[in-house]
N, C-alpha and C positions, 0 to 999 in steps of 0.2 A: 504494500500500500504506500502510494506516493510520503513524504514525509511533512506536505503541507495540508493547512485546511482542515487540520485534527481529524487525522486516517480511524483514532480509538474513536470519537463519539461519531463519524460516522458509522465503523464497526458493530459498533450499539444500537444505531437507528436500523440498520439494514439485519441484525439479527431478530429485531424486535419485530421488522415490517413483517419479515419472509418467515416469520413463525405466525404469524395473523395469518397466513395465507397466498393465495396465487397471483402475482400481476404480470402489468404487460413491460416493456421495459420503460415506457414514457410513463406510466401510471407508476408506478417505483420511482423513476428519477425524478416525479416531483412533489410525491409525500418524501422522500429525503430530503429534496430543496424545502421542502413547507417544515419540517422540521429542525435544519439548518437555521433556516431563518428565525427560528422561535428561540433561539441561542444566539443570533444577534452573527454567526457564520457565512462565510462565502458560500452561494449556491455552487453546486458542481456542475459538470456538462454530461452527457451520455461516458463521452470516452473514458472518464475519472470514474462513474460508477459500474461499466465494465472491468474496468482495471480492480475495483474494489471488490468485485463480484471474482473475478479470477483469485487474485492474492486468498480471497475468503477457501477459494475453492482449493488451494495449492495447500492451505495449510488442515485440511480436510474439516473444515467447518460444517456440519452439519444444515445445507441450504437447498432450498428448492429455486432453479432458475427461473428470472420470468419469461411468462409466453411470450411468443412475439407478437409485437402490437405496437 
């Protein structure tokens, strides 16, 4: 996970969404930015929550990926 834009509390946010359930990746990347944002944080872009999504997955996180959409 990149080392900017606090990688840990998104880690938190996207363990938290992806245990609520199934999304699409644009319905994901923006209850994570809606999220972000309620911390007063940078939103991220797609590529960043890919990258978050891989790193999660590298380090065998227990995650369901979103559908496409």
């Amino acid at each position: 996970m990149p080392e900017t834009r606090k990688p840990k509390d998104r880690a938190e946010i996207l363990d938290e969404l992806l245990s609520r359930g199934r999304w699409t990746g644009t319905q994901l990347l923006e209850k994570v930015n809606e999220k972000l944002a309620d911390l007063d944080e940078k939103t991220i872009n797609i590529r960043t929550l890919k990258r978050d999504l891989d790193y999660l997955d590298t380090k065998r996180a227990p995650l369901h990926r979103p559908v496409k959409g």
